[in-house]
C-alpha positions in Angstrom: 34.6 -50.3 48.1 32.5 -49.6 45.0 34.2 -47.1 43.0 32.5 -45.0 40.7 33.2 -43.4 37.6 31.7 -40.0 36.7 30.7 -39.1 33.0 31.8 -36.3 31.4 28.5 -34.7 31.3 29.1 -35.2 35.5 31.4 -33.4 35.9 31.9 -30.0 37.7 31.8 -26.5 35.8 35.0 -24.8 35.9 34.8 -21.0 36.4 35.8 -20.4 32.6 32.2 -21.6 31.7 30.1 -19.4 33.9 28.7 -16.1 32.3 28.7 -18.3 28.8 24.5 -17.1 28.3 25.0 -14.2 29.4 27.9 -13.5 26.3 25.9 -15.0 23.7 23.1 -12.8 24.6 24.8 -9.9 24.4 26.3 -10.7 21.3 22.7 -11.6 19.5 20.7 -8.7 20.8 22.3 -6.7 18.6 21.6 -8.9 15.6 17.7 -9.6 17.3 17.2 -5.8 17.4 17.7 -5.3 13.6 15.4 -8.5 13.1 12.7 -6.7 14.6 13.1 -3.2 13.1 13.1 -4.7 9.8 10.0 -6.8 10.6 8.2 -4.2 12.0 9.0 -1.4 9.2 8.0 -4.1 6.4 4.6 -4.9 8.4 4.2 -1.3 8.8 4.9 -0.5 5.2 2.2 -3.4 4.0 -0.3 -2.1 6.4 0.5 1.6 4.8 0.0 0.1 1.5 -3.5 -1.6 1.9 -4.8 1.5 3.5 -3.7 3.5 0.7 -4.8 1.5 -2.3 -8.5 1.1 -0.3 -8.4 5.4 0.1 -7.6 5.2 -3.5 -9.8 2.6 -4.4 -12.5 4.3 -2.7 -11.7 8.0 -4.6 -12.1 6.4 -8.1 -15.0 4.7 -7.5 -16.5 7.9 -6.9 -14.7 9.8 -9.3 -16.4 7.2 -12.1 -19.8 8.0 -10.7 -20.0 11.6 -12.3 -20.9 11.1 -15.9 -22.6 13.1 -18.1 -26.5 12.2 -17.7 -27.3 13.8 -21.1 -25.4 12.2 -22.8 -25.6 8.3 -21.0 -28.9 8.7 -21.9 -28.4 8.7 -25.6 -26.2 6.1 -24.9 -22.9 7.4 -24.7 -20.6 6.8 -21.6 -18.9 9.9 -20.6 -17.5 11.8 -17.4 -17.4 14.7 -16.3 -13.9 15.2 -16.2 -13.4 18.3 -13.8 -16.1 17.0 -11.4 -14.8 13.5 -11.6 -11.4 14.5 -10.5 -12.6 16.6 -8.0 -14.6 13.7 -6.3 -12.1 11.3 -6.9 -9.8 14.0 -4.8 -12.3 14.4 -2.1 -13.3 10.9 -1.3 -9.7 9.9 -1.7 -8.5 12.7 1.0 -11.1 11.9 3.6 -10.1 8.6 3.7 -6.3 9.1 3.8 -7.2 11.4 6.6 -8.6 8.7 8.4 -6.7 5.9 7.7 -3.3 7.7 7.3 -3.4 10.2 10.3 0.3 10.3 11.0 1.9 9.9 7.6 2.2 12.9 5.0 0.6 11.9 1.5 0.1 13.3 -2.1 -3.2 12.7 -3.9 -3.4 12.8 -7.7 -6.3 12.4 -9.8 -6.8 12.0 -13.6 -10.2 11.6 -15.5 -10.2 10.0 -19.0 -12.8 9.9 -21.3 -12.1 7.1 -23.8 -14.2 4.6 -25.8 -13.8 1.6 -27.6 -14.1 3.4 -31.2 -11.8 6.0 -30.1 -9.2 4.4 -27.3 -6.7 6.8 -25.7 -3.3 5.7 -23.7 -3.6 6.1 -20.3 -1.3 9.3 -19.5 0.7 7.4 -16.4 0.7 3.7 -17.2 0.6 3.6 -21.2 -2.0 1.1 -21.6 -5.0 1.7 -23.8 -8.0 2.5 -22.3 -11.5 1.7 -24.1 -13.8 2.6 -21.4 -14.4 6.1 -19.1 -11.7 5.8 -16.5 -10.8 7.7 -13.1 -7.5 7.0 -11.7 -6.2 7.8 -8.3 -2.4 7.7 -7.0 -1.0 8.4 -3.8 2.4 8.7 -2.6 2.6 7.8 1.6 6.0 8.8 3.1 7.2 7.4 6.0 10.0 6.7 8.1 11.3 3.4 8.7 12.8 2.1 11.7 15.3 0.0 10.3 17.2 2.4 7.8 18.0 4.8 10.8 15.0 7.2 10.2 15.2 7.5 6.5 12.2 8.3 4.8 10.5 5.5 2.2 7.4 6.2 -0.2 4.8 4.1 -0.6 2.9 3.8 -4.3 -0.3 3.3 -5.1 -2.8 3.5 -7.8 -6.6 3.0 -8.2 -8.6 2.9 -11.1 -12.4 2.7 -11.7 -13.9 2.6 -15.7 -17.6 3.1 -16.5 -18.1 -0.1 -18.3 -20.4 -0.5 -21.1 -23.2 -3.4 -20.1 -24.2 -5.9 -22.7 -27.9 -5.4 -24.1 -28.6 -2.6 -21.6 -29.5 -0.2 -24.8 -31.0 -2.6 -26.8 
């Protein structure tokens, strides 16, 4: 008679064992489930950024286009400054509305007229501007999934300056 010795690995599960899946997925689904909510707000939140800085992007770029004719034909770069902003404002909403249909946003816009003889601090950031510049910020708000519903604002800022080209007046 050939006896035969079972391995431990053989051997027969006990009753205590069964169910043993089934406990530790109930015990990480919690800890799954907040994985994914914070994934998911800070995919959503990137996504909310890029649209915005393109809207804004967008609304100074056409802000910058209304400069004085007059006087960029005598050779001096200057804007507009009430139709620049109001440009800036309407390019800048359009494309929030379409990019941002769900999520309430402010829009502000600011038109600088500065040159390199006579820079001017920028009124939000500080730095010295030496160009014509048209800024645009917006403010997203949204909710996030992960922080029960609270609401989180999303920053952005665009800028455009007239720049001065090399040679073009000589």
């Amino acid at each position: 008679m050939v006896s035969r010795r079972r391995r431990r690995d053989d051997r027969p599960r006990g009753r205590g064992e069964r169910g043993a899946v089934s406990a530790w997925f109930v015990l990480a689904l919690p800890a799954f489930l907040l994985v994914l909510a914070l994934v998911a707000d800070v995919g959503r939140f990137f996504v909310l950024h890029s649209l915005a800085q393109s809207a804004a992007d967008l609304g100074a770029l056409a802000g910058v286009q209304e400069l004085d004719l007059e006087r960029l034909a005598e050779g001096e770069r200057w804007l507009l400054v009430e139709r620049a902003e109001a440009a800036a404002y309407a390019v800048t909403d359009a494309n929030a509305r379409a990019v941002l249909p769900g999520d309430p946003y402010a829009i502000e816009t600011l038109a600088v007229n500065a040159d390199a003889g006579a820079p001017r601090r920028h009124p939000w950031s500080g730095r010295w501007l030496r160009d014509p510049t048209v800024s645009v910020r917006i403010v997203v708000t949204a909710r996030s999934f992960f922080l029960g519903g609270r609401k989180v604002s999303v920053r952005v800022q665009g800028d455009a300056s007239v720049m001065e080209r090399p040679g073009f007046w000589e």
